[in-house]
VEXTORLUM-870953 format. One record per residue: residue number from 1; residue in one letter; chain; x, z, y of N, C-alpha, C in turn. Coordinates in steps of 0.1 Angstrom, whole numbers, plus 5000, padded with zeros to 4 digits. Atoms other than C-alpha are relative to their C-alpha. Example, Ala and Ser with C-alpha at 12.3 -4.5 7.8 and 13.67 -1.06 7.14 Angstrom:
REM residues 2
{1 "a" "A" {5009 5000 4988} {5123 5078 4955} {5009 5000 5012}}
{2 "s" "A" {4991 5000 4989} {5137 5071 4989} {4992 5008 5011}}
This chain:
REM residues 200
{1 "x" "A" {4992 4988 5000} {2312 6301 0341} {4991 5012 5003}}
{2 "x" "A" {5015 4989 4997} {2296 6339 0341} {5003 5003 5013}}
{3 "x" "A" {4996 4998 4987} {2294 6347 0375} {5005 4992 5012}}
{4 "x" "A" {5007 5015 4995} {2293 6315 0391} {4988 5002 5008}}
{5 "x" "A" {5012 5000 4994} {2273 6311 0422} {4994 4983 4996}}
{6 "x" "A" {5003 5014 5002} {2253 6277 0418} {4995 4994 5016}}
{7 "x" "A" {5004 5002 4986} {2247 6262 0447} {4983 4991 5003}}
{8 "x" "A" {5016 4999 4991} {2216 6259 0470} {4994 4984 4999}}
{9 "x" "A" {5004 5017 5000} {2193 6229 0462} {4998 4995 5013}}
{10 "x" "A" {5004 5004 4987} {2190 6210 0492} {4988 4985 4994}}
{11 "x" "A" {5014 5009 5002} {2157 6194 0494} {5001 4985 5008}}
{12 "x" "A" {4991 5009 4992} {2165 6155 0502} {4988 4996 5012}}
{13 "x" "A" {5009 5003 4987} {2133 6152 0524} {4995 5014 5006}}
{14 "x" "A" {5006 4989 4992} {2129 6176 0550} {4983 5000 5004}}
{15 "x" "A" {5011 5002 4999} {2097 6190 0558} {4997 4999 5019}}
{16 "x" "A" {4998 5002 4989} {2084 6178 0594} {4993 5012 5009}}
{17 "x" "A" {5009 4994 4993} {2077 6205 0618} {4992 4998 5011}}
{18 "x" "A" {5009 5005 4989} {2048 6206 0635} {4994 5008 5015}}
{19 "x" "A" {5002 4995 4986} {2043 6219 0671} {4990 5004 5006}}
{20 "x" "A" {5014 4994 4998} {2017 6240 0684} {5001 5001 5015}}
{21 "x" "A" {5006 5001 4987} {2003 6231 0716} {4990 5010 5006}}
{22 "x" "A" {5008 4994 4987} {1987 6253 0743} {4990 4989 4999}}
{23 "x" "A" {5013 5006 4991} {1951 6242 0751} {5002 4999 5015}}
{24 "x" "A" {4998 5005 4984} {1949 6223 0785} {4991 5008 5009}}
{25 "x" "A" {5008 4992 4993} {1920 6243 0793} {4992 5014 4998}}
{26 "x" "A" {4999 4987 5005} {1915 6281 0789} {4987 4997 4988}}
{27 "x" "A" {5010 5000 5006} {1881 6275 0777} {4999 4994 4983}}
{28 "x" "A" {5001 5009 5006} {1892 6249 0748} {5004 5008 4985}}
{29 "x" "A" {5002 4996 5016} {1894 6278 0718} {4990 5010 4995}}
{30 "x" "A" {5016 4993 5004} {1860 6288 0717} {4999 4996 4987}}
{31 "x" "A" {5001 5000 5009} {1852 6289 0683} {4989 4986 5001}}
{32 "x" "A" {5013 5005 5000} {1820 6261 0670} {4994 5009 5001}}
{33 "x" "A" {5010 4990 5006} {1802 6290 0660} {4994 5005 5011}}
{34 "x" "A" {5006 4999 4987} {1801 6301 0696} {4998 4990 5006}}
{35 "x" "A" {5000 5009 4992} {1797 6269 0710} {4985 4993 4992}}
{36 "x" "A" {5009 4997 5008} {1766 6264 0685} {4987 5010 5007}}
{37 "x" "A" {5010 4985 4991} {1751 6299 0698} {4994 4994 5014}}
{38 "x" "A" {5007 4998 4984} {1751 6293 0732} {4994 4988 5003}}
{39 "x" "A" {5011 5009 5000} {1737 6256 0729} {4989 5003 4996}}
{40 "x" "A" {5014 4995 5006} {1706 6272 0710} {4995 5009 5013}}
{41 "x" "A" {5004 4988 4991} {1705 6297 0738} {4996 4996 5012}}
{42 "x" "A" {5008 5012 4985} {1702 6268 0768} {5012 5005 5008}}
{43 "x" "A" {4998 4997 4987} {1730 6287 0786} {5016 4991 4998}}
{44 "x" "A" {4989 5005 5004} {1761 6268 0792} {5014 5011 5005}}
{45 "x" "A" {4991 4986 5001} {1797 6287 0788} {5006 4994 5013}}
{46 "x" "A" {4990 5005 4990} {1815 6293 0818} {5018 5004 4995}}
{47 "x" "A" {4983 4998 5002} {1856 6291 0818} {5004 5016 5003}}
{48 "x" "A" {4996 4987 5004} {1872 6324 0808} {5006 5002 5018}}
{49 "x" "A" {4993 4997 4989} {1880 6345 0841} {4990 4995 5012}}
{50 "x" "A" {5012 5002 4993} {1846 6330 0857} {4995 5010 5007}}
{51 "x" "A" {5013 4992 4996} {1826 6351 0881} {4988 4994 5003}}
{52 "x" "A" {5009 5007 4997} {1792 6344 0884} {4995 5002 5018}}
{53 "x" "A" {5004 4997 4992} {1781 6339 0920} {4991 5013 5004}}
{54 "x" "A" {5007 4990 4999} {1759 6369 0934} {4988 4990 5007}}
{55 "x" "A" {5012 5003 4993} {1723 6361 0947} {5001 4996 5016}}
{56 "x" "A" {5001 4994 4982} {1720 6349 0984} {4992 5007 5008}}
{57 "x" "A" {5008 4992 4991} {1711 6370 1005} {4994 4997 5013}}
{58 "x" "A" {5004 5007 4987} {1686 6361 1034} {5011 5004 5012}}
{59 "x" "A" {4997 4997 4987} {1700 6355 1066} {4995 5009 5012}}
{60 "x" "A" {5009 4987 4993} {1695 6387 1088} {5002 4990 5019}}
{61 "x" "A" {5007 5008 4987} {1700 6361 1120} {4987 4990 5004}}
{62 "x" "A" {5012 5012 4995} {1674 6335 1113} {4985 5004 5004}}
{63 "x" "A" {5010 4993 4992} {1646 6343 1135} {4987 4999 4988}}
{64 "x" "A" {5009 4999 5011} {1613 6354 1120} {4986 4988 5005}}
{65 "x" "A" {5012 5011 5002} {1582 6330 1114} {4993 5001 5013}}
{66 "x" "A" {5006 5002 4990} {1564 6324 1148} {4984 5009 5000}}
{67 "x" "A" {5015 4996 5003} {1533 6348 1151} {4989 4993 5007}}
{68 "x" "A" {5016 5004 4995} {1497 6338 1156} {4999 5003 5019}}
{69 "x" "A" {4998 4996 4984} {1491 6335 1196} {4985 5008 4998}}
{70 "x" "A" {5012 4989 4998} {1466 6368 1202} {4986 4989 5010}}
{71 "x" "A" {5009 5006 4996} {1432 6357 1209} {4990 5003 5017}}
{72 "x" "A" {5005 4992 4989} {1417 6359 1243} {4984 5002 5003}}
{73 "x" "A" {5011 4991 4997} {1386 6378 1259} {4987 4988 5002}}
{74 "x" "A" {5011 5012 4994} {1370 6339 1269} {5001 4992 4983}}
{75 "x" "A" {5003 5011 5014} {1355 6322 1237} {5000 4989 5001}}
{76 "x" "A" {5001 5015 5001} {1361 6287 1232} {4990 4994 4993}}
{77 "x" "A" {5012 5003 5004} {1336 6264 1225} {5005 4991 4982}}
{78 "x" "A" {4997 5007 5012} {1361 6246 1199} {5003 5014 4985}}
{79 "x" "A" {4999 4991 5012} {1366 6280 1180} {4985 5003 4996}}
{80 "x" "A" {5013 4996 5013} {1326 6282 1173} {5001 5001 4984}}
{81 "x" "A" {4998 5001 5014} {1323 6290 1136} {4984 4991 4998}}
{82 "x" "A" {5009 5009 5008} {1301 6262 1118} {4986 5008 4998}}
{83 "x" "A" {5015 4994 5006} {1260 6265 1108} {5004 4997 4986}}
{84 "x" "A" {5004 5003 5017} {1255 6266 1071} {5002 4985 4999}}
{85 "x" "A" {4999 5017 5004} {1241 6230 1071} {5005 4990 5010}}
{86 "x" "A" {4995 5013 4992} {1266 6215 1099} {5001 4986 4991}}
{87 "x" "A" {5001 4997 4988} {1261 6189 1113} {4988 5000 5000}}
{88 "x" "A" {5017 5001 5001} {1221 6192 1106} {5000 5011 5006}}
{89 "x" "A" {5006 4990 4993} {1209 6212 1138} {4988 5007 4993}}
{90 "x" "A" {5013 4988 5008} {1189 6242 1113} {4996 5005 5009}}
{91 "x" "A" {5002 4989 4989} {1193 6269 1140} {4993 4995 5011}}
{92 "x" "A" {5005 5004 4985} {1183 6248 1171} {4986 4996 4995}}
{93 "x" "A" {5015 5005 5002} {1152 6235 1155} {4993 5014 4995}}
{94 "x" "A" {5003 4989 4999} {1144 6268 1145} {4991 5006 5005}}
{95 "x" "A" {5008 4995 4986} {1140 6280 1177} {4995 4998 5010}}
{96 "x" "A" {5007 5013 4991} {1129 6248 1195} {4983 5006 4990}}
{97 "x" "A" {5019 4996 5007} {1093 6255 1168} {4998 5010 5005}}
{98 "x" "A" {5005 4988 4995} {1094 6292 1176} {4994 4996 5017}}
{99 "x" "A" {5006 4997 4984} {1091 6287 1212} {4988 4990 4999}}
{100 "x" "A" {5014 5006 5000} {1065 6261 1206} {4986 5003 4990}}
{101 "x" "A" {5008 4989 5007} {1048 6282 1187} {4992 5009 5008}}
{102 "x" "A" {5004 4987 4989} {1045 6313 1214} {4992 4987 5012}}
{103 "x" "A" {5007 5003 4988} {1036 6285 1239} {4984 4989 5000}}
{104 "x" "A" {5012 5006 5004} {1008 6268 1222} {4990 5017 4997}}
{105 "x" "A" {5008 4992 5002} {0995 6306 1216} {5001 5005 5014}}
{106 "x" "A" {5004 4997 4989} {1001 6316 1251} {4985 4995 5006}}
{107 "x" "A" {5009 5005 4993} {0984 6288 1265} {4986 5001 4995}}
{108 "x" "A" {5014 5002 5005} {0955 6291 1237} {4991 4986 4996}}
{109 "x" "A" {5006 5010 5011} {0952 6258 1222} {4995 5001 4989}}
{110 "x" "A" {5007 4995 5019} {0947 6269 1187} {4993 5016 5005}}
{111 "x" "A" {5008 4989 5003} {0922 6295 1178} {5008 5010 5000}}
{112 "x" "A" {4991 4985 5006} {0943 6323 1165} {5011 5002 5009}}
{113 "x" "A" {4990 4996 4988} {0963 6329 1196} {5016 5011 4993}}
{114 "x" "A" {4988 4992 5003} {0982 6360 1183} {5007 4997 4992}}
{115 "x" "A" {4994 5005 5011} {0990 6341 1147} {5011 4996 5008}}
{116 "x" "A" {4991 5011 4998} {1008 6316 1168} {5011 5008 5011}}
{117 "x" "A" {4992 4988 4992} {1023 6342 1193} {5014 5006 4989}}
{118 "x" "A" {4990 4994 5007} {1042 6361 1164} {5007 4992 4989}}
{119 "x" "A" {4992 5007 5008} {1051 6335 1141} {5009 4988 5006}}
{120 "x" "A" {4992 5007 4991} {1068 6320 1171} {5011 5011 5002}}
{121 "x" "A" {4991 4992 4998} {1086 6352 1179} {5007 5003 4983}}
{122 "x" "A" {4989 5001 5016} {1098 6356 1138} {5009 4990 4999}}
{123 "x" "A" {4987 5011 5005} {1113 6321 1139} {5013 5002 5011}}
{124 "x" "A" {4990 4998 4989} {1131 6326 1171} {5006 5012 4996}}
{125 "x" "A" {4992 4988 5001} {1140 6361 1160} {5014 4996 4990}}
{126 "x" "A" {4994 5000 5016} {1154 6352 1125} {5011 4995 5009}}
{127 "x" "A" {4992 5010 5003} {1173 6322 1136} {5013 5003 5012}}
{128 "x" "A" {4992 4993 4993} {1190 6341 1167} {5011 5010 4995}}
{129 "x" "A" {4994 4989 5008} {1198 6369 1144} {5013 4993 4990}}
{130 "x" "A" {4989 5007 5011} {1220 6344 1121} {5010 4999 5008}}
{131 "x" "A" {4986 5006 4994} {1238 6327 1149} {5005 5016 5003}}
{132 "x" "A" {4994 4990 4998} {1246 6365 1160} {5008 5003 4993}}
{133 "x" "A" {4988 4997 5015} {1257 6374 1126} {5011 4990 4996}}
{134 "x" "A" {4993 5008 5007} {1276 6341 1122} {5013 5003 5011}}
{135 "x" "A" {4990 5001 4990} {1296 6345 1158} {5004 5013 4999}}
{136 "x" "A" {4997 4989 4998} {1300 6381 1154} {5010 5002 4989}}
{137 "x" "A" {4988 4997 5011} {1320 6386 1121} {5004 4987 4998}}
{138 "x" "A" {4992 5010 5001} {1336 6353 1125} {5015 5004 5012}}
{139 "x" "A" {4987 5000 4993} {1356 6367 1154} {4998 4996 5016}}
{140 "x" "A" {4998 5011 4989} {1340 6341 1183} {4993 5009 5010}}
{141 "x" "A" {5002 4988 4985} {1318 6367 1205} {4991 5012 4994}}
{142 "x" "A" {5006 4987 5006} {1304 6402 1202} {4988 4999 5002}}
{143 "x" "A" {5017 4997 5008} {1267 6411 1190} {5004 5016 4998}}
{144 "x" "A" {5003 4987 5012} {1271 6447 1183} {4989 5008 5004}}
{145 "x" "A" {5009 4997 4993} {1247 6456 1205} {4987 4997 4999}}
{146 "x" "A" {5012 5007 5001} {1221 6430 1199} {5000 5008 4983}}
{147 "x" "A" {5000 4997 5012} {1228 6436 1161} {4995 5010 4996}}
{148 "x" "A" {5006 4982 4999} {1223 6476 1166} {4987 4999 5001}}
{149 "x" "A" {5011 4997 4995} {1193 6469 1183} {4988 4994 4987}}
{150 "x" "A" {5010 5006 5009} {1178 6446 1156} {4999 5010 4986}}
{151 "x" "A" {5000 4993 5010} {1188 6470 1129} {4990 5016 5002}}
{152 "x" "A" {5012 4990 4997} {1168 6498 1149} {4986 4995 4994}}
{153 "x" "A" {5010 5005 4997} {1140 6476 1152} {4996 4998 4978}}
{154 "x" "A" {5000 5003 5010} {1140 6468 1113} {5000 5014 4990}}
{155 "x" "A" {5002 4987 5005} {1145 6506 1102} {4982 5010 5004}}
{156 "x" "A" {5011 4993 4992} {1122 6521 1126} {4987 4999 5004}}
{157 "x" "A" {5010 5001 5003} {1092 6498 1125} {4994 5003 4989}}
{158 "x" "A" {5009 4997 5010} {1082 6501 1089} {5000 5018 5003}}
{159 "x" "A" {5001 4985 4995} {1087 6542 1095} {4986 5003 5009}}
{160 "x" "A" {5018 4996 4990} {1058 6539 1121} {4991 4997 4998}}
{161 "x" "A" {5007 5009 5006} {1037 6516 1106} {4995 5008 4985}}
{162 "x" "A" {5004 4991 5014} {1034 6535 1068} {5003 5015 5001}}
{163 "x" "A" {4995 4987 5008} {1048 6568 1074} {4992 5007 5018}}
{164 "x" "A" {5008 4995 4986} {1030 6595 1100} {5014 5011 5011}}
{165 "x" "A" {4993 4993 4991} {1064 6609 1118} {4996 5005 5011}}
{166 "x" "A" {5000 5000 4989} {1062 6619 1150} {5010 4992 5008}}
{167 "x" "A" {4991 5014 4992} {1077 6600 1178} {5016 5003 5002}}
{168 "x" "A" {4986 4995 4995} {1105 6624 1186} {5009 4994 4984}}
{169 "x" "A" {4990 5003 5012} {1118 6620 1149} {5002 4987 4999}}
{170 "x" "A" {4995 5016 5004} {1114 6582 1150} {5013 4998 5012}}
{171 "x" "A" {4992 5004 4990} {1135 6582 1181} {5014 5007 4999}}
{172 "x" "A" {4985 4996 5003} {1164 6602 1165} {5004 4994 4989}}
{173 "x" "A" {4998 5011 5002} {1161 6580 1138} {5005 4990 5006}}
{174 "x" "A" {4993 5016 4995} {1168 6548 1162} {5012 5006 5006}}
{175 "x" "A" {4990 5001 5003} {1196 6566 1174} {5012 5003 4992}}
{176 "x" "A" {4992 4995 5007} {1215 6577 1149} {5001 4984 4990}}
{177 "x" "A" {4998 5015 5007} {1209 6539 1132} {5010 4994 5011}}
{178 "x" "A" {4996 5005 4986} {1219 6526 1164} {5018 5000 5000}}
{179 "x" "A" {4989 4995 4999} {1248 6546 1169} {5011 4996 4987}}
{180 "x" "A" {4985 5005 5013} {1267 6537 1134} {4999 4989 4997}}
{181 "x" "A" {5001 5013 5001} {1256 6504 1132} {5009 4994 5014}}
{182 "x" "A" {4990 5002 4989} {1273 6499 1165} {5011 5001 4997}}
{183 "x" "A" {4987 4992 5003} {1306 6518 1155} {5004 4989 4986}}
{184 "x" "A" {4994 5009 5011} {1307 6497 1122} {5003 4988 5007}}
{185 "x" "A" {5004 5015 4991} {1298 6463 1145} {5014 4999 5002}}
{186 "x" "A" {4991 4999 4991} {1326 6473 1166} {5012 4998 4996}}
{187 "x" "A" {4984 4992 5007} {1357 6482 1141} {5002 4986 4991}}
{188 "x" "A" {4999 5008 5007} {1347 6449 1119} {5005 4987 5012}}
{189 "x" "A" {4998 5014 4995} {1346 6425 1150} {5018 5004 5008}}
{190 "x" "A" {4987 4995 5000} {1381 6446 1157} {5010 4994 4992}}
{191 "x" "A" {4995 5007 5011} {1394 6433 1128} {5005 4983 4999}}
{192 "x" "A" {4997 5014 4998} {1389 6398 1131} {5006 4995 5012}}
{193 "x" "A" {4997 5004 4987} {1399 6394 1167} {5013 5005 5000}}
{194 "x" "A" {4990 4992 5002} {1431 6419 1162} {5001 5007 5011}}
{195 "x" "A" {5004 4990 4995} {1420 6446 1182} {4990 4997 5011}}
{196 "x" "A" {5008 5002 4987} {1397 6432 1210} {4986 5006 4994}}
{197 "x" "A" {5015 4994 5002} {1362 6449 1210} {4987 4997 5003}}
{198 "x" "A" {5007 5006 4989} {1349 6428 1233} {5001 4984 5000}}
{199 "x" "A" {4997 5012 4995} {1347 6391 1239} {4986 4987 4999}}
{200 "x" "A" {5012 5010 4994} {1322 6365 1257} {5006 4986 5004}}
């Protein structure tokens, strides 16, 4: 008939609806794409709403590192600083020949008295001069004095020997060597000892 509604097909199998679940764990709708990424990247993801810890900060009560005990004015024999060739006595043999050196030219066994005189006083000198230099900028006892003196002696002989100064100029020469070879001596074996200027 015209105008006639027709009625509604009813479909004889319903369709089943299907139920959309909440993720159990915020983190669980990260995309692959980002979960991809940040595997290539090494870093792993933290759960949404994460803060990352802050840095620790040192503890301002934990006491500080124990300092060095200051050295005292009496040298020990266990702080000696080493020879070159420990433990082969160099230095003592050295200056065991020099003296037998001066004492076979004292006495005038050998011919050449004076030879034997001064090439007893060079070995003894040298080998004094080392241990000075070794005890002195190691820290264990002061030389700045001897050290001055040898550095005079080493300036101010060739000067009189080749050159025609007079005496007064050689002798402002030795102190003016003297005097800052000292002052250096002094500030370096400062250094090593942590301030002492002195020590026997």
């Amino acid at each position: 008939m015209p105008g006639a509604r027709l009625p509604a097909t009813v479909d004889p199998q319903p369709r089943p609806v299907i139920p959309r679940f909440r993720p159990l764990f915020p983190g669980a709708s990260t995309s692959v794409a980002t979960r991809k990424r940040r595997k290539r990247s090494g870093r792993r993801p933290r759960p949404d709403g994460a803060v990352a810890a802050p840095p620790l900060a040192p503890d301002p009560a934990a006491p500080p590192p124990p300092a060095a005990p200051p050295r005292s004015r009496r040298a020990r024999l266990e702080e000696a600083p080493k020879a070159p060739l420990h433990p082969f006595p160099l230095i003592e043999l050295t200056i065991l020949a020099g003296i037998v050196l001066m004492i076979l030219g004292l006495v005038g066994v050998a011919s050449d008295r004076l030879a034997f005189i001064f090439c007893g006083l060079a070995l003894v000198g040298v080998a004094s001069l080392e241990l000075s230099l070794r005890e002195h900028f190691a820290g264990y006892r002061s030389h700045s004095s001897l050290l001055s003196g040898a550095a005079v002696v080493i300036v101010v002989a060739p000067l009189a020997f080749f050159t025609g100064l007079p005496k007064l100029a050689l002798i402002i020469v030795g102190v003016v060597v003297f005097a800052a070879c000292f002052l250096a001596l002094r500030a370096a074996f400062q250094r090593r000892t942590g301030g002492l200027g002195f020590r026997a």
